[in-house]
C-alpha positions in Angstrom: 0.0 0.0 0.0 1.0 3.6 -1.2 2.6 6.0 2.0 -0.5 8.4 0.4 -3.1 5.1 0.6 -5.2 4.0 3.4 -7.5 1.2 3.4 -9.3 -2.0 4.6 -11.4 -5.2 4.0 -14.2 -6.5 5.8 -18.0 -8.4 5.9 -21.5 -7.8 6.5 -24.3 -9.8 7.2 -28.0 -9.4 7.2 -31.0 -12.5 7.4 -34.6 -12.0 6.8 -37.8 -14.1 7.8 -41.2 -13.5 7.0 -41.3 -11.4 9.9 -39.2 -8.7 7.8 -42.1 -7.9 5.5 -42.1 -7.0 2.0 -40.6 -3.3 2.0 -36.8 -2.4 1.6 -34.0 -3.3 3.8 -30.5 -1.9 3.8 -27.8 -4.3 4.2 -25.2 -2.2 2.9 -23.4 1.5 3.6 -20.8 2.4 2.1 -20.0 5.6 4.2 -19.9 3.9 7.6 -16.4 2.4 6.1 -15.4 6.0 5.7 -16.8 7.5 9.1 -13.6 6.5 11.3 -11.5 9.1 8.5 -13.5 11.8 8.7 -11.2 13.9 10.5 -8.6 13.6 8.1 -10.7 15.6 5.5 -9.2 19.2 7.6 -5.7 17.6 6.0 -6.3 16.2 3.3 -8.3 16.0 0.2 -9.5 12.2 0.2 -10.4 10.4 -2.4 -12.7 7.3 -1.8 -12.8 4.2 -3.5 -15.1 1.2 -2.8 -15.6 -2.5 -4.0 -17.8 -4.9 -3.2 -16.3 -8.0 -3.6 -18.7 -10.8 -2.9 -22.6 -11.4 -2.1 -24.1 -14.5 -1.5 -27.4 -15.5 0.1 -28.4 -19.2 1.5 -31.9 -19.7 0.8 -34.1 -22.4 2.4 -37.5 -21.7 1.7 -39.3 -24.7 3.0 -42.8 -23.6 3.0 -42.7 -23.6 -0.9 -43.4 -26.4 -3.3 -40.2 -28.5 -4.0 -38.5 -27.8 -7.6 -36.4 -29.9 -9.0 -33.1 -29.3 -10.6 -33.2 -29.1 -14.3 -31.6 -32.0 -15.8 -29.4 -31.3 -18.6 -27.3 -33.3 -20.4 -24.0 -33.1 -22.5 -25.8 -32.6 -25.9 -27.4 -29.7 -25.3 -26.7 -26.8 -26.7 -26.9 -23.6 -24.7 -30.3 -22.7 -25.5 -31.4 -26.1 -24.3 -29.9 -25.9 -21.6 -31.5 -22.3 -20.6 -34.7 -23.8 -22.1 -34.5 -26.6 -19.3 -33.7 -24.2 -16.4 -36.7 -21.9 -17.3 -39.1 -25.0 -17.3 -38.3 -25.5 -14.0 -38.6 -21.9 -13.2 -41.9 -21.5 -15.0 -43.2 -25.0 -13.5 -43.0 -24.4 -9.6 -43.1 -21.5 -7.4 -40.8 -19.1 -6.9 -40.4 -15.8 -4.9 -38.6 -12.8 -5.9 -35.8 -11.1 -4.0 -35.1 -7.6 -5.5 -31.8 -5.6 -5.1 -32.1 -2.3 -4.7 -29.4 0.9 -4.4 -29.8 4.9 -3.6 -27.6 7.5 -2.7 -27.3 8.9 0.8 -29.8 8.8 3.8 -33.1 10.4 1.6 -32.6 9.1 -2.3 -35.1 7.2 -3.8 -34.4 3.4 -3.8 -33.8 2.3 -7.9 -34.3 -1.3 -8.4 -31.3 -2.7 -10.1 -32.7 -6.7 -10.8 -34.5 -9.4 -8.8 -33.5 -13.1 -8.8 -36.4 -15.7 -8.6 -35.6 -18.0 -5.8 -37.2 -21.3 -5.3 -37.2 -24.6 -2.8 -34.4 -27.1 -3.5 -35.3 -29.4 -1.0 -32.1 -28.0 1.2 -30.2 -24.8 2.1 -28.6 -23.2 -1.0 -25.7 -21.0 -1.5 -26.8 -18.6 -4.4 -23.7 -15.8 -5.5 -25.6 -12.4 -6.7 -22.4 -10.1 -7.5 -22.7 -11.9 -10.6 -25.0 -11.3 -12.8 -27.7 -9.5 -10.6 -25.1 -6.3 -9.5 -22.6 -6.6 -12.3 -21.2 -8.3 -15.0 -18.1 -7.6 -13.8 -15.5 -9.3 -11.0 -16.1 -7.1 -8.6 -18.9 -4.4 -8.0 -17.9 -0.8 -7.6 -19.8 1.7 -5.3 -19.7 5.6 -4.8 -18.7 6.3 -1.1 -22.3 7.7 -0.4 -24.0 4.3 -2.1 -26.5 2.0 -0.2 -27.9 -1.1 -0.7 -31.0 -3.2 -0.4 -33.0 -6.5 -0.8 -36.6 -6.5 -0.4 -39.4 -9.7 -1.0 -41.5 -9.5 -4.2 -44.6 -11.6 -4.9 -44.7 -12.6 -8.1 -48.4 -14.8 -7.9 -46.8 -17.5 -5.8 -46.6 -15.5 -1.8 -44.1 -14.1 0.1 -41.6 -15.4 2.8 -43.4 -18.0 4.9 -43.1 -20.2 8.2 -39.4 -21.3 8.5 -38.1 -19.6 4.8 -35.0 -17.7 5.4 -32.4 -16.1 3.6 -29.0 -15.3 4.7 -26.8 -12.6 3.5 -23.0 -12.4 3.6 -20.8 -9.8 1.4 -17.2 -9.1 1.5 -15.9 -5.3 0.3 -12.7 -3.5 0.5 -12.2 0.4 0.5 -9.4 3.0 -0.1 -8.3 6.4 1.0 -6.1 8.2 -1.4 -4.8 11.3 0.2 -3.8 14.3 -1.2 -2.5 16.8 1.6 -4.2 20.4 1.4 -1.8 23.7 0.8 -1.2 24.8 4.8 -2.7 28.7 4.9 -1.5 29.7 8.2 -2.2 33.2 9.1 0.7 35.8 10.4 -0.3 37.7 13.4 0.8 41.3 13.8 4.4 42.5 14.2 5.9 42.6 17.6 8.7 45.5 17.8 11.5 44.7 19.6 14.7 46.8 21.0 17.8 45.5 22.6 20.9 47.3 23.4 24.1 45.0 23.0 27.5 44.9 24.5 31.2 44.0 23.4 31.9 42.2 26.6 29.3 38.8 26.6 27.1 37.6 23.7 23.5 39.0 24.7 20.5 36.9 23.8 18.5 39.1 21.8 15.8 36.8 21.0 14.1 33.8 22.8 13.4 30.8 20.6 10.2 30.4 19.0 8.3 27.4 16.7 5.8 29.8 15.5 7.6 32.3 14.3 6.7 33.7 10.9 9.6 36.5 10.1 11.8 38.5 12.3 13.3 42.1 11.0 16.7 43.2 12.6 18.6 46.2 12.4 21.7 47.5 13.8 20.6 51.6 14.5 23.9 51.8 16.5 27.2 53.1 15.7 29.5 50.0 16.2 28.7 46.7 14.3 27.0 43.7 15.6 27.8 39.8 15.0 24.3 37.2 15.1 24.0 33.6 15.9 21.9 31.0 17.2 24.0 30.2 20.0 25.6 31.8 22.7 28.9 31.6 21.6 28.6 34.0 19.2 31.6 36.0 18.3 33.5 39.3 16.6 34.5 37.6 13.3 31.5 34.6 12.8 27.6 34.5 12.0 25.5 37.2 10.7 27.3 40.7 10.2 24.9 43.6 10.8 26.9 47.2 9.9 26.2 50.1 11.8 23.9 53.0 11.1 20.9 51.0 10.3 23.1 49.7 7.2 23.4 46.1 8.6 19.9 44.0 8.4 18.4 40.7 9.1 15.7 39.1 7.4 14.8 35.8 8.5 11.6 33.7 8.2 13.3 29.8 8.8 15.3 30.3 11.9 12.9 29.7 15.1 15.3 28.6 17.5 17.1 31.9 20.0 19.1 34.6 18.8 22.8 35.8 20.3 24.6 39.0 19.3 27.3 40.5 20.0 28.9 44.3 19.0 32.2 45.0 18.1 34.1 47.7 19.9 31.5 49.2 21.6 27.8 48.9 22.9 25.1 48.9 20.4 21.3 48.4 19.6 19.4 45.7 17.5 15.9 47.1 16.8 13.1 45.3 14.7 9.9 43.7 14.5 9.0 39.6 15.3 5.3 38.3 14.2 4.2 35.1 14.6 1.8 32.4 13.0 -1.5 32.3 14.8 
């Protein structure tokens, strides 16, 4: 995975029972997965990705009529073969179990297709990925997607005493992030005057991680030697000339500040702001 990638796999399940009724249910949202990263959004730009991987439902459905399997043989020909399978679907009961997706909390549900479902005689695995969400491996969702299953009667009832059907799905989702340009606003300038001596290195300056710029300027008559230690010293660091012709402009350094004049006392004068 990518330094700039986050991500993650996991499950869901959902059964229903006649007691669930005939109207929508939501077995799926795809912005839970993304809740838990919502903070990051103040950082970065995020873009979301999300797959849905697998479905399957095991379907027992005892109080229907028993359907066969289709018997098909190694002659057939496709169509025969489909021709077989439909008999069997047109020849016993069935109930419908619709697939439904919308986006966010208040959309209106769209039905995207309904398998017809009938009793094998035992519990059966069914996969619906493919074809009844995609023709594809893999089924992909918008971050704000949901989706649902609901019971249609087709002429032949509804979920009765003992029918289930159990839901399982597998997804993975991804988090690309694309850090935001940093705005951080200056507050205003802070002026500043220190008179330094020849004999010691003064601190003139006390370090500072917000600093945003600091202005110097040597308004006395003797020159002045800067670093960011207090051994400073006539001959090393920053040179400020006399006069107000020596200055410092600095926006990087945010540690403390030592000076020293040469000769003679003298004064550093400027102004110091700070991020906010």
């Amino acid at each position: 995975m990518a330094e700039n990638e986050l991500g993650n796999t996991r499950t869901f399940r959902r059964s229903i029972t006649a007691a669930d009724g005939t109207g929508i249910i939501e077995i799926l949202n795809c912005a839970d997965s993304f809740a838990e990263y919502a903070d990051l959004a103040s950082s970065y730009h995020l873009g979301k990705n999300f797959y849905l991987e697998a479905l399957s439902g095991a379907i027992y459905l005892p109080s229907y009529q028993q359907a066969p399997f289709a018997e098909l043989y190694p002659e057939m020909n496709a169509a025969e073969k489909i021709a077989a399978m439909l008999r069997i679907e047109e020849e016993y009961p069935f109930v419908g179990l619709r697939f439904h997706a919308r986006k966010g909390a208040t959309g209106a549900w769209s039905t995207l297709s309904t398998a017809r479902l009938q009793n094998k005689g035992r519990e059966t695995t069914i996969p619906f990925v493919i074809p009844y969400l995609t023709i594809n491996n893999l089924k992909l969702l918008s971050p704000d997607d949901r989706l649902g299953i609901s019971i249609f009667n087709y002429g032949h009832g509804v979920l009765g005493a003992g029918d289930y059907i159990n839901f399982e799905g597998d997804f993975r989702f991804t988090l690309d992030l694309i850090a935001k340009p940093k705005v951080r606003a200056i507050g205003g300038g802070l002026p500043y005057g220190i008179d330094i001596g020849s004999a010691a290195p003064t601190p003139f300056r006390s370090a500072n991680p917000n600093r945003a710029i600091l202005y110097a300027t040597n308004t006395g008559n003797v020159p002045i030697w800067i670093a960011g230690t207090q051994n400073v010293a006539v001959g090393s660091g920053i040179f400020l000339a006399p006069n107000g012709g020596g200055n410092l402009t600095e926006q990087t350094l945010t540690g403390e500040l030592w000076a020293i004049s040469e000769g003679g006392d003298s004064r550093i004068c400027g102004v110091e702001a700070s991020y906010v």
